[in-house]
N, C-alpha and C positions, 0 to 999 in steps of 0.2 A: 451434654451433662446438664440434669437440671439444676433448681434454684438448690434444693437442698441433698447434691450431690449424686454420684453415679448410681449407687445402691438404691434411692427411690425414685429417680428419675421415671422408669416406664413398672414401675409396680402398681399392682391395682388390687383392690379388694372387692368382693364381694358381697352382700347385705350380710350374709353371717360375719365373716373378715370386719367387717366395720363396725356391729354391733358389739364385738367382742371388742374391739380397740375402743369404741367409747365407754362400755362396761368394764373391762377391766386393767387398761392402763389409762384412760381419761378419766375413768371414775362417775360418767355422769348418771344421774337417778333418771333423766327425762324419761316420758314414757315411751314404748318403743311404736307408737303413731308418731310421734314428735321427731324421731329417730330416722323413722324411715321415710319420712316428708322432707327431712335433712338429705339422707341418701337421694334422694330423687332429685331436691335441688343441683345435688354437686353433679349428678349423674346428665349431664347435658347432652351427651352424645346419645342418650339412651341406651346404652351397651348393659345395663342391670350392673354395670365396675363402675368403681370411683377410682381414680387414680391416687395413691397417698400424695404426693407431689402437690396436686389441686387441694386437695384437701387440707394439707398444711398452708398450703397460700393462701386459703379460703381463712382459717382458722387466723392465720398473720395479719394479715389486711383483708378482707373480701371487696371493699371499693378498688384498689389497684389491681385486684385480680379481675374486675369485669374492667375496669377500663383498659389493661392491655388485653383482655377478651375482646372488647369491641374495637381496638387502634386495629386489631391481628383481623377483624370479621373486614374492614374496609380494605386494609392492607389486600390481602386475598382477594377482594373482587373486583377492586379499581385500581389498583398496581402503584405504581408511584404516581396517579395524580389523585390519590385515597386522601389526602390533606384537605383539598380543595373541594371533592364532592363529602368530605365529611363536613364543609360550612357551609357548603350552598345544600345538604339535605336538612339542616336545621333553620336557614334563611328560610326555605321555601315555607316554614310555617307562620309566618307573621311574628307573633309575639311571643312564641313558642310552641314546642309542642304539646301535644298532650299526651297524658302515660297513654294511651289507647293507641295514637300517630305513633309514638315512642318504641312499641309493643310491636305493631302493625310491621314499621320501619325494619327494625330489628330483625325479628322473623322473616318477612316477609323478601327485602333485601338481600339482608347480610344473611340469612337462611343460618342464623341462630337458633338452638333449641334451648336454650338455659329457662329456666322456671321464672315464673312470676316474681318469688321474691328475689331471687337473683336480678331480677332485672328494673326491681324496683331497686335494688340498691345504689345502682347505677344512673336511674333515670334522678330519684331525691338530689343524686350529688348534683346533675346537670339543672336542677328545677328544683330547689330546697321550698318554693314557697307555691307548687304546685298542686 
């Protein structure tokens, strides 16, 4: 069951499905470049679906939505000792990292697709004055 019940737990939309729910029940004017740069953000699996589920979590919080994005990317490839290389993969930068290690890390690792701003959202919270 997800966050916001059984009924959209595994629903997904597609770029028209979406554009229609931001034009006609969200009401937003942006343009549909702005739109579908949005869609691509949410769209991290690259599957061309957005899942409404993410999407409303995106819309609710998007910083708690990438950070149990990324607790879930460590959880999955270090098992329960994910705590520990989650502090020694940011030890091993000195005095931090940088969005680029951050980026590199992410991907590279935790074999993350999520977009740039998605993942810049994530990295500000961890490095606000980077």
């Amino acid at each position: 069951e997800g966050l916001f019940g059984p009924a959209l737990s595994n629903f997904h939309l597609d770029w028209e499905g979406f554009l229609q729910l931001c034009r006609r029940s969200l009401k937003l004017s942006d343009s549909s470049e702005v739109l579908r740069a949005f869609f691509c953000t949410l769209d991290h699996r690259k599957l061309n679906s957005v899942q409404v589920e993410d999407f409303l979590f995106f819309l609710r919080d998007p910083v708690e939505r990438m950070r149990i994005r990324i607790a879930s990317a460590f959880q999955s490839k270090f098992g329960e000792e994910w705590s520990a290389e989650f502090a020694n993969s940011f030890k091993s930068h000195g005095n931090g990292m940088s969005w680029k290690d951050f980026c590199s890390y992410l991907r590279g690792t935790l074999d993350m697709l999520d977009d740039d701003v998605q993942m810049e959202i994530a990295f500000q919270t961890v490095a606000p004055n980077a």
